[in-house]
N, C-alpha and C positions, 0 to 999 in steps of 0.2 A: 183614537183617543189622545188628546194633546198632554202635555207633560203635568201642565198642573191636575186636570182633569185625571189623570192616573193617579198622581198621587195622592188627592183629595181622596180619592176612593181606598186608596191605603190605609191614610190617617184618619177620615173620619165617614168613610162610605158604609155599606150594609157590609158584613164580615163576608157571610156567603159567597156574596157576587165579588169581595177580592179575591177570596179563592181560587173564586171556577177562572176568574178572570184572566189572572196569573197561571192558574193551576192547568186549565184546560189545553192550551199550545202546548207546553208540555207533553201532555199527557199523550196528543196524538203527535206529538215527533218522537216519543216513545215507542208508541204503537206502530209508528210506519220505520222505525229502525228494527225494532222485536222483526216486522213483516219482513223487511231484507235480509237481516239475518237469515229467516227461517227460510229464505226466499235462496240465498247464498249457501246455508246446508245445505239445502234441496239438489242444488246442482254440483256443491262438491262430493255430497255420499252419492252421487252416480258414477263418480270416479272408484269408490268402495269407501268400505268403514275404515280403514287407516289413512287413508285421508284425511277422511274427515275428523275422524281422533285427534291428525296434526295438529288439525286449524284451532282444536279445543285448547289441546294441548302446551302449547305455547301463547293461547292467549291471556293468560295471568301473568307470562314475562312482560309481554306488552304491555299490560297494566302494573306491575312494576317500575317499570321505566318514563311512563307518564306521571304514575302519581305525584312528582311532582309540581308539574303544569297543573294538578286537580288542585294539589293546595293551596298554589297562588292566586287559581280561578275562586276556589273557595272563598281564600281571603278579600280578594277582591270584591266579592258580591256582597261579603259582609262590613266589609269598611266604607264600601263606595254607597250603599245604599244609606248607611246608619248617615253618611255626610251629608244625603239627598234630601232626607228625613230632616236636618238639622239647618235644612236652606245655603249647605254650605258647597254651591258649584264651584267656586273656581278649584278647593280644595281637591273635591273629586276628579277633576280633569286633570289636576297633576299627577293625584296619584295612579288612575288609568294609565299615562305616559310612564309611568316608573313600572308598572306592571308589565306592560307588551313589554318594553327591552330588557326587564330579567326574563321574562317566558321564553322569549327568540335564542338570548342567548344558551339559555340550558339546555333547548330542545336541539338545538345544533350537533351540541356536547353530546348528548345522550345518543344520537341519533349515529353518530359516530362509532362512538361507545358500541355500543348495542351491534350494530354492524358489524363490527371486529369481533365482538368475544359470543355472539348467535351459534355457532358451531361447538363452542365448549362450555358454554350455559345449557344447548340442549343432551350434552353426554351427561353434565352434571346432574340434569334430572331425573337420568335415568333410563333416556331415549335412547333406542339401539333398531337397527335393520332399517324398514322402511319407513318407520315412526320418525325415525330421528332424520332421516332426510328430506321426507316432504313435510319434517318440522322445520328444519335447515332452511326449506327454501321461503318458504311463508315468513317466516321469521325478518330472516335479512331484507324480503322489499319492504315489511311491512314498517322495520325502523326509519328507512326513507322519506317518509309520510310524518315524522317525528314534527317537522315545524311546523307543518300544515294544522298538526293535531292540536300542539300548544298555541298558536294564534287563535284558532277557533275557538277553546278556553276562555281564552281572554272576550273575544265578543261578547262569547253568553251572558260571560259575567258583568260584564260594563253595559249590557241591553236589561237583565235579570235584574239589575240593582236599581234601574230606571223604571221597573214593572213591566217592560216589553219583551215578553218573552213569544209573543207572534213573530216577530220577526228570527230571529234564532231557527225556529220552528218550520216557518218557509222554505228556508235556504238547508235545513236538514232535509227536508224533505225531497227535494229538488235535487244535491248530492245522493238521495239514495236510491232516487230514481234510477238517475242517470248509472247508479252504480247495479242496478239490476241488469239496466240495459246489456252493460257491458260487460259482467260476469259471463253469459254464456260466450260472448265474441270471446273474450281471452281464454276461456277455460277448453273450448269444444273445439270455436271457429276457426282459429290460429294456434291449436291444438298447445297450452302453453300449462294447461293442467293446474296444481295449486299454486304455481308461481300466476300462472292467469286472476287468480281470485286477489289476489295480492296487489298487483297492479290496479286492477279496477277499482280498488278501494282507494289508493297514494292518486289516483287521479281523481276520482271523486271529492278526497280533500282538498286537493290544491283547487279546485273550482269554487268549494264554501267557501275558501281562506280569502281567496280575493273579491269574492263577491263581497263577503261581510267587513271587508275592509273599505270597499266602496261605499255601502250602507253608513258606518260610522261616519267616515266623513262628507256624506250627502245630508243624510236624514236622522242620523243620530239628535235627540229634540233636546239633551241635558249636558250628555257628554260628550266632547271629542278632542282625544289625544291628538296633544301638539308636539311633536319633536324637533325642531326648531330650537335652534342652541341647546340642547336637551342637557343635562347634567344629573347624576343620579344624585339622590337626597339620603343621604344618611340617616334621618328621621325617620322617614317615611320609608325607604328598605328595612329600617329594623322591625317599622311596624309592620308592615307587609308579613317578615318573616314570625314575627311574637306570633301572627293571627295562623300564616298559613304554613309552617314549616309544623304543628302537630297534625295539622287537615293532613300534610304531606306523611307525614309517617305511619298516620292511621290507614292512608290508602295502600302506601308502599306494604305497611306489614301487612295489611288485608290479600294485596296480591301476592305475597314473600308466603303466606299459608296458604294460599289458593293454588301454589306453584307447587307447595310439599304436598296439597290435598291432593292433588295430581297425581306427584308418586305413589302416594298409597292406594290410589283409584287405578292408575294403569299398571299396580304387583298383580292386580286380580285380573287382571288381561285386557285386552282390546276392546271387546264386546261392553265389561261395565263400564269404561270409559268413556266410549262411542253413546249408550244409555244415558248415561249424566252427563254427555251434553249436550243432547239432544231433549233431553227432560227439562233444562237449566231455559234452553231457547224456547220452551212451549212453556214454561210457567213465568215466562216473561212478560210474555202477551197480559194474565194476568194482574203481575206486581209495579208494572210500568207507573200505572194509574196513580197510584199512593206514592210510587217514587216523586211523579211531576209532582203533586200535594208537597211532602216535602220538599220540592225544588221551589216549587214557587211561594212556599211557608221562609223560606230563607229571605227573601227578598220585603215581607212583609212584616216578620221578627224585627229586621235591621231599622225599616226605615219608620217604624214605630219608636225602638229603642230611642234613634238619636232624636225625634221627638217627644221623649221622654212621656209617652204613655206605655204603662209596662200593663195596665190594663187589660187595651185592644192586644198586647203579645196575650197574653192568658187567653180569651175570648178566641183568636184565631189559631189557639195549637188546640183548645179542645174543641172547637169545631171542626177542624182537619181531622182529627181522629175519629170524630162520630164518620162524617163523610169516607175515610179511610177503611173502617173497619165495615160500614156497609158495603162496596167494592169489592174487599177481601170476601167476605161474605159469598158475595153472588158468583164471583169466581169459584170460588170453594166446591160451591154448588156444580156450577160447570164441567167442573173439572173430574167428579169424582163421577157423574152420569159418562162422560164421555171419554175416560180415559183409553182404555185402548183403542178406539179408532182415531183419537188425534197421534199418539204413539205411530198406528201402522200408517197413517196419512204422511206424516214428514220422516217417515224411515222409509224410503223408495226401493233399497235394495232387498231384493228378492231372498236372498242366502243368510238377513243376520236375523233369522227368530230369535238366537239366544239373548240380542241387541233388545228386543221389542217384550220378550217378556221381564230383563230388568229393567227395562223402562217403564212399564207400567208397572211396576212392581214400587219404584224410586218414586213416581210420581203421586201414587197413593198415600206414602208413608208424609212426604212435603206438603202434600196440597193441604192437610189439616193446619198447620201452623203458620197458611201464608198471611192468615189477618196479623200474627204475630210481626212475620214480615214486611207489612206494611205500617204496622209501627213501630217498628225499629226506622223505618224511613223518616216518620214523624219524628221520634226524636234527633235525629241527624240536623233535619231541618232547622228543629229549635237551638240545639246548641250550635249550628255554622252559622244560623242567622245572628244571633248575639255573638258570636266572635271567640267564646268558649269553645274552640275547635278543639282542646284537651279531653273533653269529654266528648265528644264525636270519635275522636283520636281511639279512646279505649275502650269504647264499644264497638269499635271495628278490628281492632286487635286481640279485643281479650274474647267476641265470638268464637275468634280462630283457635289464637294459639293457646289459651287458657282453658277453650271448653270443646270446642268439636276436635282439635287433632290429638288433644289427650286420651277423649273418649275413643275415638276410631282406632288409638293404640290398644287400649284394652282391649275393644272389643275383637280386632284383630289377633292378639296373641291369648286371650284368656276364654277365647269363645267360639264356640263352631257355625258360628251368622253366617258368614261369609258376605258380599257386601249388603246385606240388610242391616250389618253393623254400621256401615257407613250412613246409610238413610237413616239412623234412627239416631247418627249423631249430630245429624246436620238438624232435624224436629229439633231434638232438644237442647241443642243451643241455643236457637232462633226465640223460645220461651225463657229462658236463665238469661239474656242478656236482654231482653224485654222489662225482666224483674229490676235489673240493675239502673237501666235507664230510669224509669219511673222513679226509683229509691233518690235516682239526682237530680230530679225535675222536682219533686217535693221538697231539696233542699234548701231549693232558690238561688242557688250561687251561682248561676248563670245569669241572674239579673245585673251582677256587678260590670258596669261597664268598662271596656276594654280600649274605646278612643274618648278622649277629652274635645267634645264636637268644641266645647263653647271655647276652647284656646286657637279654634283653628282662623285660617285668615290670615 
């Protein structure tokens, strides 16, 4: 589909088929990442359940320490598409070029960063014995893969704000191949254990990273960053940051609670921790779907906005949510007929029934609220595609640390649950920050635009 031809279909095609159009690559580079994951458990809990705890365990620092490559990817999707919408290319291909070279250089920083202080971040969480060092080791390769992560960021988003998110999609899929391949050779083959599982992935990235940098400057049809006397624009950084430095905080604090949710999951021991996150990677498979929906709602928000029909935005956020909430639905379905044999399916080790009856225990009490979950995606969508990332920001923050880690304290110290308190704080947040978004979405203040398309040029 050629460039205009996409985005005819953006501005003025059938809602539906922009959707699925945008939504659907997504949806299965979702589902074949969910599969490697679940694919990559699989062969580190044969290692045992503290392993594989590790790899849970320290993966919210990792997502700390990217979020902010998420925000400037954010921001990127949202300023580059609303510019695409507004017929304004050369606009957008500068600020693409301003983007990769603040991404590069942060993730350098961080990757650094992160390296150095891996060993006293995972004492601070609370990791000790062999948690803490086959968290140690996961941890340290995995900040290595740091630029790898932030450049491919950047693709999505400079491909996502053009409507091509098949390509993206490709080249994930192709990375996770290759990264199944190679999990058993590093983990078993060349007996390298969880530092094996680690590698496999820092190599997997660095294959997207240069592939999809080939792609942009081959076949890219709208955009392609020129760095060529490059000089950073002061304008156009502050805007970057206006958009994507709350995306950034909303993610950072989403992982900064998902790191304490942590602590309070591994005070109750190994086994509920090893369950929730083993529950997290099978109700993936399900929530992916409505993730892409939102994912590819950001790119069709944007490039309406800066064509000033706010119309077709209304028409394609409540059409995502019917399409959304059906999904959620059939999932639901799925999930509640067959829950313990997907539970004992990707729990392989033989010794952890305590593991497999909190797990089907956790995944009963979530799977009721995942249509809820699917649209909390929906509104992400709508407010990162308008540029309103402050209200993305605190729907991701105030889930956490305003309503499920509040709740999990009480229920923890005023209640004899034990972690059923924990599953029944994560339901009812996922519903109370459902309520909140909707209450901002009837406000309208997210229609106020955030880039002045007609000054640019």
């Amino acid at each position: 589909m050629e460039k205009l031809e996409r985005k005819e279909l953006i501005l003025k095609g059938n809602m539906y088929k922009a959707i699925t159009v945008l939504s659907l690559p997504i949806m299965i580079n979702n589902f074949i990442q969910t599969l490697y994951n679940l694919a990559d458990g699989i062969w580190v809990s044969k290692l045992g359940s503290v392993q594989f705890a590790a790899t849970s365990f320290v993966w919210p620092v990792i997502f700390l320490f990217i979020s902010l490559g998420i925000g400037v990817s954010i921001a990127g999707t949202s300023i580059l598409s609303q510019l695409i919408g507004a017929s304004e290319y050369d606009e957008a291909n500068k600020y693409a070029s301003q983007l990769m070279v603040v991404s590069l250089a942060f993730s350098i920083c961080f990757a650094l960063l992160g390296y150095t202080l891996s060993t006293y971040i995972i004492k601070l969480m609370g990791g000790s014995g062999d948690l803490a060092i086959y968290s140690d080791i996961y941890l340290k390769i995995s900040f290595l893969g740091f630029p790898f992560v932030f450049l491919f960021f950047n693709f999505n988003s400079i491909m996502t704000a053009q409507g091509n998110t098949l390509a993206p999609t490709i080249l994930s899929a192709i990375s996770a191949i290759l990264n199944v391949v190679l999990d058993p050779i590093f983990i078993f083959t060349l007996d390298m254990g969880v530092a094996g599982a680690a590698i496999a992935t820092v190599l997997s990235q660095a294959l997207l990273v240069f592939s999809g940098i080939y792609i942009l400057k081959k076949y890219s049809l709208i955009i392609k960053p020129d760095f060529k006397g490059f000089k950073f624009d002061k304008k156009k950084l502050k805007k970057i940051l206006e958009v994507g430095f709350p995306a950034s905080i909303g993610q950072s604090g989403a992982a900064l609670g998902f790191v304490v949710l942590n602590s309070f999951i591994a005070s109750y021991g190994t086994a509920t921790l090893a369950a929730f996150a083993m529950v997290n990677r099978i109700t993936s498979l399900i929530m992916h779907p409505p993730m892409g929906i939102g994912a590819g709602l950001t790119s069709i928000v944007g490039q309406n906005i800066g064509a000033n029909q706010f119309d077709r935005v209304q028409e394609a956020f409540k059409k995502s949510v019917i399409i959304t909430l059906f999904l959620s639905f059939v999932g639901v379905i799925l999930l509640l007929l067959k829950d313990r044999e997907l539970i004992e399916f990707f729990m392989r080790s033989k010794d952890d029934m305590e593991v497999i009856e909190q797990g089907v225990t956790y995944l009963r009490y979530i799977t009721v609220t995942m249509p809820l979950m699917g649209l909390f995606s929906i509104f992400q969508g709508l407010f990162q595609g308008s540029g309103h990332t402050k209200y993305s920001m605190t729907m991701a923050i105030g889930r956490l640390w305003f309503i499920r880690i509040p709740m999990i304290l009480i229920f923890k110290h005023f209640t004899n649950l034990g972690p059923v308190g924990i599953w029944i704080s994560m339901s009812s947040s996922n519903f109370i920050i459902c309520v909140y978004g909707y209450v901002i979405y009837k406000m309208n203040k997210w229609q106020e635009r955030v880039i002045n398309v007609e000054q640019q040029g």
